[in-house]
Every structure is written in C-alpha cells, then in structure tokens.
N, CA, C and O atoms as a GROMACS GRO file, in nm:
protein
  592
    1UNK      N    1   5.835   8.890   8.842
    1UNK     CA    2   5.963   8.949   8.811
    1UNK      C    3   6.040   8.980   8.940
    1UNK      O    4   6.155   8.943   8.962
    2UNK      N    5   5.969   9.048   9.015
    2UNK     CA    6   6.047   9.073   9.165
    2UNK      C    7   6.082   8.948   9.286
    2UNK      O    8   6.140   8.960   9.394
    3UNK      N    9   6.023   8.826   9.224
    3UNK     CA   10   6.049   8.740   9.310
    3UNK      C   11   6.172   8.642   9.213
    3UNK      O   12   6.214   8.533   9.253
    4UNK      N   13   6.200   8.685   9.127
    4UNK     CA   14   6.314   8.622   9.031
    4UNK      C   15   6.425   8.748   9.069
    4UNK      O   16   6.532   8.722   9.014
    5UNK      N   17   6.429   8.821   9.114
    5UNK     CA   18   6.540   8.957   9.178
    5UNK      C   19   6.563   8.875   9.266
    5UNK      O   20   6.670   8.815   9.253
    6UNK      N   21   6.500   8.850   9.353
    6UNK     CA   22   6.480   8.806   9.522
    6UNK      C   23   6.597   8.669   9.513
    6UNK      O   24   6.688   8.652   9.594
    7UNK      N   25   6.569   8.585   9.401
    7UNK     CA   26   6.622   8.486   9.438
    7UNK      C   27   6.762   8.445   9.333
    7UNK      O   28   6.821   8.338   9.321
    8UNK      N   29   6.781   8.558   9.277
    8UNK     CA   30   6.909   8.612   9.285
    8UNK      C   31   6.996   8.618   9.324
    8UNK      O   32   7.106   8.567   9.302
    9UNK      N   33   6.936   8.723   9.429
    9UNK     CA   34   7.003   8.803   9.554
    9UNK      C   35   7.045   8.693   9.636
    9UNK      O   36   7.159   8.668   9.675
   10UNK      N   37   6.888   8.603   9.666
   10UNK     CA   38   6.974   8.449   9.752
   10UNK      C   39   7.034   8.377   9.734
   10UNK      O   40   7.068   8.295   9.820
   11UNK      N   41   7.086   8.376   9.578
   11UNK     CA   42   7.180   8.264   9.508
   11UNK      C   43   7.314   8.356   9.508
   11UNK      O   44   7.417   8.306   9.552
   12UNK      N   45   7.314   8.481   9.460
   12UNK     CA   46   7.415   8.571   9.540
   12UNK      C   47   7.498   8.528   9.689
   12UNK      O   48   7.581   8.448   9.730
   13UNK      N   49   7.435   8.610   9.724
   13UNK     CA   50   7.482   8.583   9.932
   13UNK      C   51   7.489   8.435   9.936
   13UNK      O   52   7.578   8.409  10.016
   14UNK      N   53   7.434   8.316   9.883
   14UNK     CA   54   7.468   8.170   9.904
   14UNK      C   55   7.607   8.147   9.842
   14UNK      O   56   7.671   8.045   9.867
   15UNK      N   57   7.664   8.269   9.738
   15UNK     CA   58   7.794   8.211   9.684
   15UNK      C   59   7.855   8.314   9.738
   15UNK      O   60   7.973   8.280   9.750
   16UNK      N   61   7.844   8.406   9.771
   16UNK     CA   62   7.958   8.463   9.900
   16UNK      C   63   7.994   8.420  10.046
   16UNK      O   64   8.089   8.435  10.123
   17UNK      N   65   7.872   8.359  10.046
   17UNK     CA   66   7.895   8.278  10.191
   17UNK      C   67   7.958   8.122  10.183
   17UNK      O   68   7.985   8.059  10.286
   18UNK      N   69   7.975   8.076  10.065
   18UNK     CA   70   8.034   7.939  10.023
   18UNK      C   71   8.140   7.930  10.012
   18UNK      O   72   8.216   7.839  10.046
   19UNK      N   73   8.180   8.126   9.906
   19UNK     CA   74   8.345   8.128   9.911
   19UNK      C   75   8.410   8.163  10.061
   19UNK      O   76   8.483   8.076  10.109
   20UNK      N   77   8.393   8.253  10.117
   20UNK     CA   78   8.417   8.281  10.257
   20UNK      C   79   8.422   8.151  10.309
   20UNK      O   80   8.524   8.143  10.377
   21UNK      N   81   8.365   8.055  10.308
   21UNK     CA   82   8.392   7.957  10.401
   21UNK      C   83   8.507   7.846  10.320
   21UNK      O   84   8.584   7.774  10.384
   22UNK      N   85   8.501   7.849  10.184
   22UNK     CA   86   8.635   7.793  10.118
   22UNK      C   87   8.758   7.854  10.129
   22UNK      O   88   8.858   7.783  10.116
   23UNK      N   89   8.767   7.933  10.143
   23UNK     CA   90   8.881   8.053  10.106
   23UNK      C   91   8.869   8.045  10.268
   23UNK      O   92   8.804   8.141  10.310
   24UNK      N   93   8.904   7.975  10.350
   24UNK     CA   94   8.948   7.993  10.525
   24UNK      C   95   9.074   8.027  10.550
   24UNK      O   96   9.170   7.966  10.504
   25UNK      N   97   9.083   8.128  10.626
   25UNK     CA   98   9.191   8.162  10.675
   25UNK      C   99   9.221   8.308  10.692
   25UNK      O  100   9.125   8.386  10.694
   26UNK      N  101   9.324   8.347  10.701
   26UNK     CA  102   9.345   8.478  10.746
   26UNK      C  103   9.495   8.507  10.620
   26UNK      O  104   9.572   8.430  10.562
   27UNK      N  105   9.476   8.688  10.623
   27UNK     CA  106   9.652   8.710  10.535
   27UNK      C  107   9.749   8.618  10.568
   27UNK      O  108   9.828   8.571  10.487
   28UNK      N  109   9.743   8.583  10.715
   28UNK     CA  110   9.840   8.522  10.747
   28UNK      C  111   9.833   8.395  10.709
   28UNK      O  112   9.939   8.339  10.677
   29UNK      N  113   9.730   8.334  10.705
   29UNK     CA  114   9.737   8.179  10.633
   29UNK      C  115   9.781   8.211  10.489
   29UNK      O  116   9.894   8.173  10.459
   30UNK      N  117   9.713   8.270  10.404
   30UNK     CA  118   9.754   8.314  10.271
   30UNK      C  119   9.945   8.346  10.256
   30UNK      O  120  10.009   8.293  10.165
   31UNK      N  121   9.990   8.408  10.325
   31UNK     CA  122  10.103   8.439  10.319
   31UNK      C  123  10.190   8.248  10.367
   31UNK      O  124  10.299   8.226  10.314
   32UNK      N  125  10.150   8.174  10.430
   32UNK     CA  126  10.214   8.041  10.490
   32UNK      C  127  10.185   7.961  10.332
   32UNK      O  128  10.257   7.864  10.309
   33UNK      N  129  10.089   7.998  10.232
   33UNK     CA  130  10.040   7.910  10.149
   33UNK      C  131  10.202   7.919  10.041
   33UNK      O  132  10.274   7.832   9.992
   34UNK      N  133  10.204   8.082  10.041
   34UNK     CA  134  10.283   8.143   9.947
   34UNK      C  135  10.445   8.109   9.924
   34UNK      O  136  10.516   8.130   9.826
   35UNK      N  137  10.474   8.049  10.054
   35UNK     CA  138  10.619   7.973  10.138
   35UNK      C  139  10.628   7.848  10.082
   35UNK      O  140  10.738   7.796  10.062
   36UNK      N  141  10.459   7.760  10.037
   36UNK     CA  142  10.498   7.634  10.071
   36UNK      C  143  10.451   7.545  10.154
   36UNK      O  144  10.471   7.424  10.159
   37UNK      N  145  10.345   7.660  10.261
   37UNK     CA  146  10.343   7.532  10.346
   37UNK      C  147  10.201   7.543  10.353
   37UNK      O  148  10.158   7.644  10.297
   38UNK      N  149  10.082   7.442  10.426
   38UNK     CA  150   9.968   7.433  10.429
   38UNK      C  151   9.906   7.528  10.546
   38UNK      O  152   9.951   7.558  10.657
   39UNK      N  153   9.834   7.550  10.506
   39UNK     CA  154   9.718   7.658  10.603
   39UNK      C  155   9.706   7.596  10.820
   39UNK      O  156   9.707   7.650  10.931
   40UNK      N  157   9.696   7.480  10.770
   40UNK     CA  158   9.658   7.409  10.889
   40UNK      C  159   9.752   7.461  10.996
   40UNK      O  160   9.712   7.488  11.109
   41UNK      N  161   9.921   7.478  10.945
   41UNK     CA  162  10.029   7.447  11.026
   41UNK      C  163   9.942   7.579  11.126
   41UNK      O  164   9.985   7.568  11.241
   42UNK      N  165   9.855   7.675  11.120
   42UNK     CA  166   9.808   7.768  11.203
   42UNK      C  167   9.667   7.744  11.260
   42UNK      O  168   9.590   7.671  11.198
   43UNK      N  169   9.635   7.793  11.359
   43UNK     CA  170   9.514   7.748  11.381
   43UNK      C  171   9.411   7.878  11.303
   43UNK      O  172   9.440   7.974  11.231
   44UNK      N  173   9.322   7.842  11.341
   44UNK     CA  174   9.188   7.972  11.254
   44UNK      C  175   9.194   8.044  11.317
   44UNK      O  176   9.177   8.134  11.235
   45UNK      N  177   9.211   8.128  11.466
   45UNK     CA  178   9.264   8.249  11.514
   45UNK      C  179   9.371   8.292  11.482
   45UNK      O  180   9.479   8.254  11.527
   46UNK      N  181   9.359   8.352  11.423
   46UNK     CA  182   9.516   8.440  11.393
   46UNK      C  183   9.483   8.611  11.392
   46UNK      O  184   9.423   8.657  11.295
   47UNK      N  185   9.518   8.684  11.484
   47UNK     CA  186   9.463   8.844  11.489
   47UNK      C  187   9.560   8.877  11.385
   47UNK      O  188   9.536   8.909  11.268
   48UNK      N  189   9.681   8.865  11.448
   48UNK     CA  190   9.748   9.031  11.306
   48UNK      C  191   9.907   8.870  11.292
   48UNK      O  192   9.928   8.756  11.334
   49UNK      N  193   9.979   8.991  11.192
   49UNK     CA  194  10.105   8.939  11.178
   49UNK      C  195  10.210   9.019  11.131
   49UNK      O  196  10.160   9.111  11.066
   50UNK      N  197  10.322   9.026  11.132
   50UNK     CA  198  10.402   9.108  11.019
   50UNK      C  199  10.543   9.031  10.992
   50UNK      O  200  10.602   8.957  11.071
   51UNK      N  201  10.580   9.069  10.863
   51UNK     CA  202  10.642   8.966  10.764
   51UNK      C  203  10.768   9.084  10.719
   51UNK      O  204  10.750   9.202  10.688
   52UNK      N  205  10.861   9.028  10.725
   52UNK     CA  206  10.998   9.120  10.692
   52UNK      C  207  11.013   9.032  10.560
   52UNK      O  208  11.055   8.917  10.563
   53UNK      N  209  10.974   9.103  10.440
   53UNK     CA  210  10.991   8.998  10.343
   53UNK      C  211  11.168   9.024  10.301
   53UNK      O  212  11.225   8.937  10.236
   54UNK      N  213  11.227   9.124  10.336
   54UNK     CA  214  11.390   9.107  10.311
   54UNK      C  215  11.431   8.994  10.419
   54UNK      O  216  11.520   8.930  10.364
   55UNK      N  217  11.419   8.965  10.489
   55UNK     CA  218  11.485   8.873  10.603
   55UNK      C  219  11.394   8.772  10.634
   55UNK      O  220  11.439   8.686  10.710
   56UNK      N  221  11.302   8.761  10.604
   56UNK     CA  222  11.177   8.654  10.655
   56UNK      C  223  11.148   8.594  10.798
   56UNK      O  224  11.119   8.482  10.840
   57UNK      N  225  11.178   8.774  10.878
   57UNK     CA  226  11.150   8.737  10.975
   57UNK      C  227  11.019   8.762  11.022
   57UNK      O  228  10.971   8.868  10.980
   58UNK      N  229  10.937   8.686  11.110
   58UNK     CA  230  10.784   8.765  11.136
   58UNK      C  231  10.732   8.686  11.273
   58UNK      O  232  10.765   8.583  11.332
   59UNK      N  233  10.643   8.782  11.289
   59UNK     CA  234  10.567   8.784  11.431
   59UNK      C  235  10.458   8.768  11.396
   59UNK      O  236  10.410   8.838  11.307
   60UNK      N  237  10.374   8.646  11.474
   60UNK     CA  238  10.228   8.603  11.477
   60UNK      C  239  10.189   8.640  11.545
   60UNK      O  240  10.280   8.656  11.627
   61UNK      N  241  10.052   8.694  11.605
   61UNK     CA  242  10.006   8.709  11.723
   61UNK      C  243   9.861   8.644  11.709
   61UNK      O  244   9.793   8.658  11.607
   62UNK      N  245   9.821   8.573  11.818
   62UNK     CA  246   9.670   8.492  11.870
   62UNK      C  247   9.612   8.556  11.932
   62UNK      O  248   9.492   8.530  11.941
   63UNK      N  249   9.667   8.672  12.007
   63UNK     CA  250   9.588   8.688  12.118
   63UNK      C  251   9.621   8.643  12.255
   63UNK      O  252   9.666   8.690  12.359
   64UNK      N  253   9.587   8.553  12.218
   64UNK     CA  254   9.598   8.436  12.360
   64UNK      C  255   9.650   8.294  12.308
   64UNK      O  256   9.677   8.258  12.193
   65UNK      N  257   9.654   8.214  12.450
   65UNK     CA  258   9.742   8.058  12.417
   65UNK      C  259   9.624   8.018  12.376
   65UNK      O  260   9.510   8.050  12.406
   66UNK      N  261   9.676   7.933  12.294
   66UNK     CA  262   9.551   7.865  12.206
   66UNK      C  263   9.641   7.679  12.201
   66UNK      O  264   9.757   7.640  12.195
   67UNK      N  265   9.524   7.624  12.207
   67UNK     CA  266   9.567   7.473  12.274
   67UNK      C  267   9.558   7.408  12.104
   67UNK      O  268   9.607   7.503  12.043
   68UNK      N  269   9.538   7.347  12.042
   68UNK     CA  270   9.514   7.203  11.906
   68UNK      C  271   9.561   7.074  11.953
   68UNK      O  272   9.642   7.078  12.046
   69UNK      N  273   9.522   6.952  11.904
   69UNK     CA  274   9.470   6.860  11.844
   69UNK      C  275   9.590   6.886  11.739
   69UNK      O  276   9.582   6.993  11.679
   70UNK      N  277   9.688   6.814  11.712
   70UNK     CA  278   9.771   6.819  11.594
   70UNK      C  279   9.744   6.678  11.499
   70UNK      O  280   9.778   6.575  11.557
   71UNK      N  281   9.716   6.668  11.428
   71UNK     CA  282   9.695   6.496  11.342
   71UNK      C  283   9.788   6.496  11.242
   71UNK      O  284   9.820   6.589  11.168
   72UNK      N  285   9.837   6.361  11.247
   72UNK     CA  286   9.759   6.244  11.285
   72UNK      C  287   9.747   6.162  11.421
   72UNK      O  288   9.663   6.084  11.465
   73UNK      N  289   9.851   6.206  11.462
   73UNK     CA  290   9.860   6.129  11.634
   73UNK      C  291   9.813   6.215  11.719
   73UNK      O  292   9.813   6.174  11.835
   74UNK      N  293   9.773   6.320  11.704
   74UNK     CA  294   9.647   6.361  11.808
   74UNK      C  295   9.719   6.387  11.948
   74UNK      O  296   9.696   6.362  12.067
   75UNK      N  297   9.821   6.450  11.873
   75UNK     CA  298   9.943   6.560  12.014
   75UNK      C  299   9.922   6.672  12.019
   75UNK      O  300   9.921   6.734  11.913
   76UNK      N  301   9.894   6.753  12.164
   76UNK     CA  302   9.827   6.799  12.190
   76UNK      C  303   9.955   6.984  12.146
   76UNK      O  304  10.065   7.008  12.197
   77UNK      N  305   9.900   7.044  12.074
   77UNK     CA  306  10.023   7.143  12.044
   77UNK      C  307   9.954   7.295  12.131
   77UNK      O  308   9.837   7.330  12.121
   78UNK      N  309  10.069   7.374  12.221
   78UNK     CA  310  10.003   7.487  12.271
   78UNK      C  311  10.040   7.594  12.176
   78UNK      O  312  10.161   7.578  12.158
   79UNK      N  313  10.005   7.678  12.118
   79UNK     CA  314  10.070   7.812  12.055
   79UNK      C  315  10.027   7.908  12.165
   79UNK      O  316   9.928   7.940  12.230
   80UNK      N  317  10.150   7.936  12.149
   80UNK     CA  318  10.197   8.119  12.265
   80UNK      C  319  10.131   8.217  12.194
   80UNK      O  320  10.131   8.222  12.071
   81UNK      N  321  10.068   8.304  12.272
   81UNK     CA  322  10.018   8.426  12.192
   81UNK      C  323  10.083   8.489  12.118
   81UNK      O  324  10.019   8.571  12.053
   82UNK      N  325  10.232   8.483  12.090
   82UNK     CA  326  10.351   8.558  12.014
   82UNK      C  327  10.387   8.410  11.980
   82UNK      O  328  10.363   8.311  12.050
   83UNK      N  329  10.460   8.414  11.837
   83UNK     CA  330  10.464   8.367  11.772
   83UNK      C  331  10.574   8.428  11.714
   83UNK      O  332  10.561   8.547  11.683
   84UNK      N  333  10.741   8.341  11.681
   84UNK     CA  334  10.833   8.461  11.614
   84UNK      C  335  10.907   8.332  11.543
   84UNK      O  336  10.929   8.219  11.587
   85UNK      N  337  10.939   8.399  11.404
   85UNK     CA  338  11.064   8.261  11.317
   85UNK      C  339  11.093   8.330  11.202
   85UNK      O  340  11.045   8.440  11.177
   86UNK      N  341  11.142   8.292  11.155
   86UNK     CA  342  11.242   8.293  11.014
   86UNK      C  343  11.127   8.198  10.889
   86UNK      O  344  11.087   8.083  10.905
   87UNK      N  345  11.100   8.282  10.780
   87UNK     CA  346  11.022   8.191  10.691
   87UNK      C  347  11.082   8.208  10.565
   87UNK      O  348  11.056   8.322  10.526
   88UNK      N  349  11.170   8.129  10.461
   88UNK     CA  350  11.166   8.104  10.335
   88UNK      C  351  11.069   8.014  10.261
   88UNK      O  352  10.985   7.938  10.308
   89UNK      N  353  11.095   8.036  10.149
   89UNK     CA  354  11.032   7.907  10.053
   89UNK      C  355  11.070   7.769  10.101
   89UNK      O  356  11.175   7.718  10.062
   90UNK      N  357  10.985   7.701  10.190
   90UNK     CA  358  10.979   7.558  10.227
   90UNK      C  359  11.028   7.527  10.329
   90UNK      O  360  11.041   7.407  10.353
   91UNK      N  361  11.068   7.619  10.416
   91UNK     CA  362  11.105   7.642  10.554
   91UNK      C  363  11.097   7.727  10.589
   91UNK      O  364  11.109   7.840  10.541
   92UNK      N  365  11.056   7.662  10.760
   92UNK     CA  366  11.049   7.791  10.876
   92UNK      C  367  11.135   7.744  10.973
   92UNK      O  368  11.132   7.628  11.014
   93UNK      N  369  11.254   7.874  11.034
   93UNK     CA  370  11.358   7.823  11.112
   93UNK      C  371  11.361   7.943  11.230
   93UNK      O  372  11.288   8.042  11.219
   94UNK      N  373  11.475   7.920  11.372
   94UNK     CA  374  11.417   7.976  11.457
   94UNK      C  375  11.271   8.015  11.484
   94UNK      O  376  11.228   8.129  11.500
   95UNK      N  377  11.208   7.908  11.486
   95UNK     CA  378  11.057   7.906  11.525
   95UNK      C  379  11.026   7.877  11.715
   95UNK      O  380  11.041   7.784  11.794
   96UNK      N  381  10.971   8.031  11.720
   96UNK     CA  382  10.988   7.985  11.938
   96UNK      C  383  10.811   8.065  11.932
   96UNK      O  384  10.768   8.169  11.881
   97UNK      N  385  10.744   7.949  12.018
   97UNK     CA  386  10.597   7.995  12.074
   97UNK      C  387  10.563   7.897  12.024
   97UNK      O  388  10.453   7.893  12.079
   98UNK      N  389  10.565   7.774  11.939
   98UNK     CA  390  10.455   7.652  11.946
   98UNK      C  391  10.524   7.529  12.023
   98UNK      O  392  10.632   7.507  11.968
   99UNK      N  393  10.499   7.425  12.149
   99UNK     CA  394  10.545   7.350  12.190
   99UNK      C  395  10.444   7.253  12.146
   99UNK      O  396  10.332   7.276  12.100
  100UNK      N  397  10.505   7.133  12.168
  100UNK     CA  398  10.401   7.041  12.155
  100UNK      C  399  10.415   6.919  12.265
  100UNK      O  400  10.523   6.925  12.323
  101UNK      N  401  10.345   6.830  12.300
  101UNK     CA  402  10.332   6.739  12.413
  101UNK      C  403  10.340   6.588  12.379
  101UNK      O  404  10.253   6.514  12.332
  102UNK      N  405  10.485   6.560  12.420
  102UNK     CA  406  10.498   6.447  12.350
  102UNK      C  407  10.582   6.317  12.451
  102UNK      O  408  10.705   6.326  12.443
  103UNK      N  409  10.551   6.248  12.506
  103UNK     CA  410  10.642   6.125  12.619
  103UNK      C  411  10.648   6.209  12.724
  103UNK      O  412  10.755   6.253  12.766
  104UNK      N  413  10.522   6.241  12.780
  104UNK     CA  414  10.504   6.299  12.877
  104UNK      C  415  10.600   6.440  12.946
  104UNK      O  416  10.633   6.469  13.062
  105UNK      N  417  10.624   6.508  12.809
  105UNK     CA  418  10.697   6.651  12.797
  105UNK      C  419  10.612   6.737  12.736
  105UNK      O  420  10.506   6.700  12.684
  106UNK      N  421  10.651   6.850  12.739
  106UNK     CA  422  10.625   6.906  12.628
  106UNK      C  423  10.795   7.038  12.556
  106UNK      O  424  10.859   7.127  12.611
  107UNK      N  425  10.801   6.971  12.409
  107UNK     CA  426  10.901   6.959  12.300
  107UNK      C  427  10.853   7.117  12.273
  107UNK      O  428  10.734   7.146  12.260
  108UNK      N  429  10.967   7.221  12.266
  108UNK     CA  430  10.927   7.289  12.166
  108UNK      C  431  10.957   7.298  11.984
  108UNK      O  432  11.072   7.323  11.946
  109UNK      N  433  10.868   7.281  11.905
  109UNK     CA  434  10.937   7.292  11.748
  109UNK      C  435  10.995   7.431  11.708
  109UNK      O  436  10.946   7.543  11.721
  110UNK      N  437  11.164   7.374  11.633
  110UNK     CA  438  11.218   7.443  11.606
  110UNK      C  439  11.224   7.512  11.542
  110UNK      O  440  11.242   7.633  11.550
  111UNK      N  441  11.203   7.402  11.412
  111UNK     CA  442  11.164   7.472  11.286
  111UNK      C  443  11.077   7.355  11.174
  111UNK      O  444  11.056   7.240  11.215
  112UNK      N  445  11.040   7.390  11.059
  112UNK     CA  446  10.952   7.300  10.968
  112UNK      C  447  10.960   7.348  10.835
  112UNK      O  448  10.939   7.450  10.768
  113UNK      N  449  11.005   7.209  10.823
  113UNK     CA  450  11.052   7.191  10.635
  113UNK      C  451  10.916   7.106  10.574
  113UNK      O  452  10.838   7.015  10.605
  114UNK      N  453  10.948   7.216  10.451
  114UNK     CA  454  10.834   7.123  10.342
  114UNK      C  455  10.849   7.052  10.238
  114UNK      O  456  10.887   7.133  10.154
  115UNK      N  457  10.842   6.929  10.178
  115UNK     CA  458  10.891   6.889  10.076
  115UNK      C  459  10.803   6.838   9.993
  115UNK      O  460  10.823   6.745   9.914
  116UNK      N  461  10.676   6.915  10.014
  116UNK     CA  462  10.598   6.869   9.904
  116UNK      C  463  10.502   6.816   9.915
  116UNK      O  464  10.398   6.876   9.886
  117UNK      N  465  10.498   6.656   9.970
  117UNK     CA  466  10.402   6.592   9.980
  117UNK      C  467  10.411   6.600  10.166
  117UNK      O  468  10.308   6.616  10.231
  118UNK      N  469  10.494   6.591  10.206
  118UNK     CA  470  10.575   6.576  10.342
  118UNK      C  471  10.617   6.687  10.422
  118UNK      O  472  10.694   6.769  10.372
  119UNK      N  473  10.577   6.700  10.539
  119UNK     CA  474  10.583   6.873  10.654
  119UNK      C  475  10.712   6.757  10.774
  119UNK      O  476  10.679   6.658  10.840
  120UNK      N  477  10.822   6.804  10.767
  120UNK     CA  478  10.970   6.778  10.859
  120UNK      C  479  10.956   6.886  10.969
  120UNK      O  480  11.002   7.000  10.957
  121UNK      N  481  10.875   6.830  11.101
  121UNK     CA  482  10.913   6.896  11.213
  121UNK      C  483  11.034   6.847  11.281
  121UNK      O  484  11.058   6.728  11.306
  122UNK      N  485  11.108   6.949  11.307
  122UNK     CA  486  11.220   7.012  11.358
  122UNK      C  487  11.182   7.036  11.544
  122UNK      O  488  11.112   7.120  11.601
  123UNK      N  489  11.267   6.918  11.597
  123UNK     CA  490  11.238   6.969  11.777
  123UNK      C  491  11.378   6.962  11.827
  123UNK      O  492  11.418   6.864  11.890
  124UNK      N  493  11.447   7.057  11.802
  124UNK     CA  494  11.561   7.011  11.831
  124UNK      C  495  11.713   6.943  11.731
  124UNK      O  496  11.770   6.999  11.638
  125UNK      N  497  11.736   6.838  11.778
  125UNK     CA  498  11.794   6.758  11.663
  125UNK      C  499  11.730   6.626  11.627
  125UNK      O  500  11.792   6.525  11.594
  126UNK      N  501  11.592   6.638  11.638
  126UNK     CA  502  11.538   6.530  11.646
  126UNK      C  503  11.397   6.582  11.538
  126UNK      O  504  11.340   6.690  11.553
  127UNK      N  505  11.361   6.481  11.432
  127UNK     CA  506  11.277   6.536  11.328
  127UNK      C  507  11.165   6.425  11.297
  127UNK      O  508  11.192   6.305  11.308
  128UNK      N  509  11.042   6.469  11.260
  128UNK     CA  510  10.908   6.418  11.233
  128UNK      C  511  10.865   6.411  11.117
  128UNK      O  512  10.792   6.510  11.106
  129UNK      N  513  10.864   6.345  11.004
  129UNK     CA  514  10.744   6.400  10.943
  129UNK      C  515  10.619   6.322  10.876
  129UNK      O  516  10.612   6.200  10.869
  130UNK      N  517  10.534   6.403  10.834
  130UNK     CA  518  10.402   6.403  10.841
  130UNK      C  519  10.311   6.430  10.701
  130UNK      O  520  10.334   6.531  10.635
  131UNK      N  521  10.231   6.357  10.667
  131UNK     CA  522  10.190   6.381  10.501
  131UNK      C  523  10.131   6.560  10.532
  131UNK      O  524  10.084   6.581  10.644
  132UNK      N  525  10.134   6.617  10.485
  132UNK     CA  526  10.113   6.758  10.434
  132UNK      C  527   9.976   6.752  10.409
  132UNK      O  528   9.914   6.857  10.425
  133UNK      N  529   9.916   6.656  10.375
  133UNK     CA  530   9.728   6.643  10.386
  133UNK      C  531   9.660   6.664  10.533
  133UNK      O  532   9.544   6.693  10.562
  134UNK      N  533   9.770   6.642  10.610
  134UNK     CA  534   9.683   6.624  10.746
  134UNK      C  535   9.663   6.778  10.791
  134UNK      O  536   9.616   6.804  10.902
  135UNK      N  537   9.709   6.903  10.678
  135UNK     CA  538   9.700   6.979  10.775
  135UNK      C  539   9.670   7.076  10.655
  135UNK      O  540   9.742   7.171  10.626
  136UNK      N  541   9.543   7.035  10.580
  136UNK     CA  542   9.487   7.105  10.487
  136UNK      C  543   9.412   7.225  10.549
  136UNK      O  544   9.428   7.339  10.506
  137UNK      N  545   9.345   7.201  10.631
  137UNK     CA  546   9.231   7.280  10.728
  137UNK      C  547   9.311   7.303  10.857
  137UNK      O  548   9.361   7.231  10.943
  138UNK      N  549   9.299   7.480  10.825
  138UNK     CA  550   9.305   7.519  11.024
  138UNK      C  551   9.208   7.456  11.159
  138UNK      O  552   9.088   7.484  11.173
  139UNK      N  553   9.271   7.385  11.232
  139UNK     CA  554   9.216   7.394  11.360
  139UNK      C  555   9.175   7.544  11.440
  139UNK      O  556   9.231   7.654  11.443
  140UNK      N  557   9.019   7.477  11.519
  140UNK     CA  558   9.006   7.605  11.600
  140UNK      C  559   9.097   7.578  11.724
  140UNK      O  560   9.157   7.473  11.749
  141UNK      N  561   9.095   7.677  11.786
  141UNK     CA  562   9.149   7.648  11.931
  141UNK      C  563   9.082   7.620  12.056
  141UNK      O  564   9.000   7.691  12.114
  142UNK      N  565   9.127   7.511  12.086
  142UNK     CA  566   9.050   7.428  12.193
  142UNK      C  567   8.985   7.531  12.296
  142UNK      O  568   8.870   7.530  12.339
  143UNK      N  569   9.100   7.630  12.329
  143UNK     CA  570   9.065   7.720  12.440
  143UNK      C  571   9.224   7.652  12.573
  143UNK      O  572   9.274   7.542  12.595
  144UNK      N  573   9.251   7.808  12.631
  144UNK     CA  574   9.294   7.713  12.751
  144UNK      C  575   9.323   7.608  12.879
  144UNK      O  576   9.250   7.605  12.978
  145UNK      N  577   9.402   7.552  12.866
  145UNK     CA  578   9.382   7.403  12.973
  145UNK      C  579   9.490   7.437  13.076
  145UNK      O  580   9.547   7.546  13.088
  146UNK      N  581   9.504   7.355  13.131
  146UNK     CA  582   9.644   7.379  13.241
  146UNK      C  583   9.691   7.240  13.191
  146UNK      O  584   9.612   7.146  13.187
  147UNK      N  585   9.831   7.226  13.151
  147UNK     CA  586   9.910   7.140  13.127
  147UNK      C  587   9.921   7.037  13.225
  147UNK      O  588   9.918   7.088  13.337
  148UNK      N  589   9.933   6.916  13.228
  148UNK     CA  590   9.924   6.794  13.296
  148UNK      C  591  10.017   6.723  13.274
  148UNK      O  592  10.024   6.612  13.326
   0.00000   0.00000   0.00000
C-alpha cells in the first residue's frame, strides 16, 4: 500500500514538472500571447515588466544584454536590458532596445505586426515577415559578445 502512495507522489511531481516545462515562459510571455503575438518574440529571461493597459505602454527588463539566434535566417538579434514600446492587439509600435544584425549593420526594430499566420518586422520603413511558427519557443540567451 505505501509503495502505491510513493508512486503517486512520482507520477504527481512527473506532471508538475511536465507542465512547468510546457507552460514556458514568464507573465510577461503570457501577457505577449494575450496581444497576439508568439512567446518566442522574447527570449526565456525575462526578470520583471510593467504594462499600462490604458495606453499599452510597457517596460521589459532582462537584466542584462542578452544576444539570440533569430530564425529562420539565423540573425543575430541583441536585446537591451530595458526594453520600452507601445503594445495593442496585433501590434507593437515605438519598440527601442531590440536591434538586430543584418548586411553587416546592425537595424534597430521598430515595431511588429501580427497577422496571424505571419510576424511583419518593422525596421524603419523597411518590413520583414516571417511565419509566426518560427517563434513558438523562447530562445535562451546566448550570453554577451562584442559586436563585430
């Protein structure tokens, strides 16, 4: 009888530890889901955030610069430890702290529209986009590099 408790308990903790690892992300990913847009667009560090839900204005914070791997073309994106933009339903505008590295620059994105199947980065007046699958899963952060 006590070894049918026991393994319970381990089939327990095996499905809290299964959801925890499905359910990835932080409030702040949860709150990007709620907009529209996919979890990924953040990496898996995310310390705090706060969200002006009258104005949709909000502040990310990392911590620190945190480097990604953006896919599908595998451009290399830095996020600033601050993080500041404008978020409605299916867009994020005045977006300043993620650049990305692209023809031997590095672009900062402006802002990013969602349409569903499709994520419209915004660099300027100049726009990208990208199937919305590629960015199901947060990236970790590489760690810092010195730009090249």
């Amino acid at each position: 009888m006590a070894a049918t408790g026991v393994f319970k308990f381990i089939a327990l903790i095996l499905s809290l530890v299964a959801f925890a690892v499905y359910s990835e992300g932080s409030p702040a990913h949860d709150e990007l889901m709620k907009f529209g847009f996919p979890i990924g667009l953040l990496p898996a560090q995310v310390e705090s955030y706060t969200l002006n839900r009258t104005s949709g204005d909000f502040i990310l914070s990392l911590g620190k610069l945190c480097k990604i791997t953006l896919p599908p073309d595998n451009y290399l994106a830095a996020y600033s430890p601050k993080i500041t933009g404008k978020i409605i339903d299916n867009r994020i505008s005045e977006l300043n702290g993620i650049n990305v590295r692209a023809l031997f620059k590095w672009w900062g994105i402006t802002g990013i529209r969602s349409t569903g199947d499709d994520l419209v980065f915004e660099v300027g007046m100049v726009t990208v986009k990208y199937p919305s699958k590629n960015f199901d899963a947060s990236p970790p952060c590489e760690g810092a590099r010195s730009s090249s």
